[in-house]
C-alpha positions, 0 to 999 in steps of 0.5 A: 502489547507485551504477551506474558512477562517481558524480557530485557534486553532488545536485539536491533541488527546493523540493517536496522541501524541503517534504517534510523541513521539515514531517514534525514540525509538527501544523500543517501541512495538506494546504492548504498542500501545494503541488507546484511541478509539476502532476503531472497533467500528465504523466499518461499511459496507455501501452500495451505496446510497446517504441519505438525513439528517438532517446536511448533504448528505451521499454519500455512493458510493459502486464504491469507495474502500480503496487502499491497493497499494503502492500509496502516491498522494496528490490528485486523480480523485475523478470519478475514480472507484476501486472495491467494498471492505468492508471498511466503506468509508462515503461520505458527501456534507456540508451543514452547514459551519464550522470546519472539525472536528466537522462537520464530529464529528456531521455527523457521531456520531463519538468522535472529536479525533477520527475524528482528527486522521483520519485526522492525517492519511490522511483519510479524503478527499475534493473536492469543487464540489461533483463528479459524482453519480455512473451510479446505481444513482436513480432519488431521488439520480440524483436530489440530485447531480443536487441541489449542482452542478446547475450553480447558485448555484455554481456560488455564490461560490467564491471558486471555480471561475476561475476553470472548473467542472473537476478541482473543482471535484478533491480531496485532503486530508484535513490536518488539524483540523481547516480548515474551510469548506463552504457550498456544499464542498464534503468530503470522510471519510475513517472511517477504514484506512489501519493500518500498526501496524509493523511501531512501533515495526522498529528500523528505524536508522537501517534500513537506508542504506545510506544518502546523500544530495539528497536522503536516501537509505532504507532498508524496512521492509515488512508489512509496505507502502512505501509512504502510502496508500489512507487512510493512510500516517501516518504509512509509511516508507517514515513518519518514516524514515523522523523522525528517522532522524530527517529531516526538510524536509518529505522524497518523495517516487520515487518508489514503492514495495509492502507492503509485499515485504522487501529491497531497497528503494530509498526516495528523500530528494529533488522534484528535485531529485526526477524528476530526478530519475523518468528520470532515472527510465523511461529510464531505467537507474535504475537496481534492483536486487531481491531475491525471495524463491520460492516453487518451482525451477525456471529455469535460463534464461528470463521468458515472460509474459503479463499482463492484464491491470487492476488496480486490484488485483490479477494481471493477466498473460498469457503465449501468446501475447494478445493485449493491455496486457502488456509485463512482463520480468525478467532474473532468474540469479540463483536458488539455493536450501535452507531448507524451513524455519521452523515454528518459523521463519515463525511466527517470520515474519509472514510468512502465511501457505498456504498449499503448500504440500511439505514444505523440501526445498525452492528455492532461486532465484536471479531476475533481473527485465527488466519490472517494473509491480506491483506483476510482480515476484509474478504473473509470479512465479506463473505462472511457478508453483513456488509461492512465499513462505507465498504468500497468493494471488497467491500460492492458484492460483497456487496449483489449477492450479495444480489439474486442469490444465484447471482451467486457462483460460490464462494458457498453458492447458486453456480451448476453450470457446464457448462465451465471456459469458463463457471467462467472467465466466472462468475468475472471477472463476480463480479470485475466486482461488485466495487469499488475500493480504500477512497481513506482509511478503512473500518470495521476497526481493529488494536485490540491487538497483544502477544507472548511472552504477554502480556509485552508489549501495546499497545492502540490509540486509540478508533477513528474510528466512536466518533464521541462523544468524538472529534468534540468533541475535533475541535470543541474543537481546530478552535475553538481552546478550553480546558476549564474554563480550561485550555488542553489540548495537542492530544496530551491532547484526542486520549486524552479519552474521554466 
């Protein structure tokens, strides 16, 4: 969407140019990624508070946070509030028409490319109307907010006639250089986007699984987002898969798993497919299958839990009914006993120690899912004592419910509390125990995924922790060998088995 009159001529700087060139050669490393810009350099934290300068208002609202889900919105509430994260988000209001990228260039110091590849990565946001100030909103900063969404300011604006308040406060990404922007247009900055530096080092052709007319099957490697986050849709499965193939048209993300967690993805090559597998999906005509190496044996049979409705990590679970929590099930179909992974491999998928004590054996189990809730089989493993291996958000949880098993407040030893006061308090402490989210891989992998019956069906690769065949592969690769001879393309040493 252009705000106001457009202006010729995009901007694109050399770090986007290494962008495009290098989607499709397996070569490309991480190594030879360089920015021409330290983005470190700008980083920032910046606490909740609306300044008044010069060229612009800086509305620094602490309520506001990065994403690190698996989302890919074109638009979002722009009153919606996340908890507090320590990534620099800028918040502007305009008061001096003109292009995007030198306005946000002059706003905030920062050099013009960097600004266009912010905008590349969709970490630049808009809305006609500035939104609400946070409710810790002083009166200078309440007068502020007052001066650019007064009816007769905002009724000169002919931008936004014919629209309601709400609508004019909705947010969307800015796409490209030269859009032009018009006095009192807000903007969201997102100076630190989400950087998912693996997409780089992904041979992508050998991961698609299958194409069809409607949609491509991939098999995504963890570390990376499906469909982007809020402050990044560049480095994304469904943009690299979308160019490795070469397709007019971008891929469209039809679900989700997290950016840690490897295997079966179904992308939409068309918006009408991807309604229709939404459909599916709701009427739960969509069946996925899931492998998981937990630290832990998990008992075969349905597992129960509910979870806390909060769009916050981590994920909260009890073993009791609680009202307004949400039902979690899955089927454990087998659970086999298999070595734990040694170190080279874990370095290999940057797998992250997390101190389990007993590290000789794993267990891999076979996960039908029956509710499709985010970090459902990470939360209810743990919950079970049964982690996912390299999972550094809730193994830590896990082995301290282990010490001390009243440290759980929706555990099975949990504690009598005598107040809400002390509930509260129990439970930001059992939030304490547990860690961040995985930086690449843990132990889970979306092994299957069909529909419509089993008329269509797709199976994922072997996964990281079946270390045998793939590390030799690896080995062969790296050293540059043949089998018996015969030189082997790197897409035939990746489907080896042994």
């Amino acid at each position: 969407m252009v705000i106001g009159a457009g202006v010729s001529a995009a901007v694109s700087s050399v770090f986007t140019c290494n962008i495009l060139s290098s989607v499709t050669s397996a070569s490309y490393r991480v190594a030879r990624f360089i920015t021409p810009i330290d983005l470190a350099l700008t980083l920032t934290t910046c606490p909740s508070c609306f300044k008044k300068a010069r060229y612009h208002q800086k509305f620094n609202a602490g309520i506001r946070s990065l994403s690190c889900a698996s989302t890919t919105f074109s638009d979002e509430s722009s009153t919606s509030s996340v908890s507090i994260s320590d990534d620099r988000v800028e918040h502007l209001v305009v008061l001096d028409e003109g292009p995007v990228r030198e306005y946000i260039s002059k706003a905030l110091n920062l050099p013009p490319m960097f600004v266009s590849d912010l905008i590349l990565f969709g970490a630049v946001h808009y809305a006609l109307v500035c939104p609400n100030p946070p409710p810790s909103a002083t009166f200078e900063q309440i007068k502020l907010y007052r001066e650019f969404t007064d009816l007769v300011v905002l009724g000169k604006r002919r931008s936004i006639k014919g629209k309601t308040i709400r609508e004019a406060q909705k947010t969307h990404r800015i796409t490209r250089s030269d859009e032009f922007l018009e006095i009192g247009t807000y903007l969201r900055v997102h100076v630190h986007p989400k950087r998912f530096p693996r997409c780089y080092d992904i041979d992508w052709r050998s991961r698609v699984i299958a194409v069809s007319e409607c949609y491509v099957v991939l098999d995504k490697p963890a570390g990376i987002s499906v469909g982007g986050t809020t402050d990044n849709i560049e480095e994304s499965c469904v943009t690299f898969a979308t160019r490795a193939l070469g397709l007019e048209s971008p891929l469209i993300t039809t679900h989700q798993i997290d950016n840690c967690t490897e295997g079966c993805v179904v992308l939409a090559r068309t918006k009408e497919f991807c309604s229709v597998f939404h459909a599916k999906i709701r009427e739960k005509k969509v069946n996925k299958l899931y492998l998981a190496l937990a630290a832990a044996p998990v008992p075969i049979g349905i597992i129960t839990h509910y979870m806390r409705p909060a769009n916050t990590a981590p994920r909260l679970i009890s073993g009791d009914f609680i009202d307004g929590w949400h039902l979690c099930q899955l089927e454990v179909l087998e659970c086999r006993k298999v070595p734990w992974p040694n170190s080279t491999i874990e370095e290999s998928d940057g797998i992250e120690d997390r101190g389990w004590p007993v590290k000789n054996f794993a267990y891999e189990c076979k996960i039908n899912l029956l509710t499709g809730r985010t970090h459902q089989i990470r939360a209810q493993l743990a919950a079970c004592g049964a982690p996912l291996v390299g999972d550094s958000m809730y193994m830590p949880a896990a082995i301290s419910e282990a010490n001390c098993p009243e440290l759980n407040p929706f555990g099975m030893d949990k504690m009598a509390y005598n107040t809400d006061d002390d509930k509260a308090l129990a439970v930001d402490t059992w939030i304490s125990h547990h860690g961040k989210e995985p930086n690449i891989s843990i132990g889970l992998q979306a092994c299957r995924i069909s529909w419509d019956g089993e008329e269509h069906h797709y199976e994922a690769g072997s996964p990281w922790w079946r270390f045998k065949g793939r590390w030799v592969c690896r080995l062969w690769q790296a050293a540059g060998r043949s089998i018996c001879g015969t030189e082997i393309p790197s897409w035939q040493f990746n489907m080896l088995t042994f």
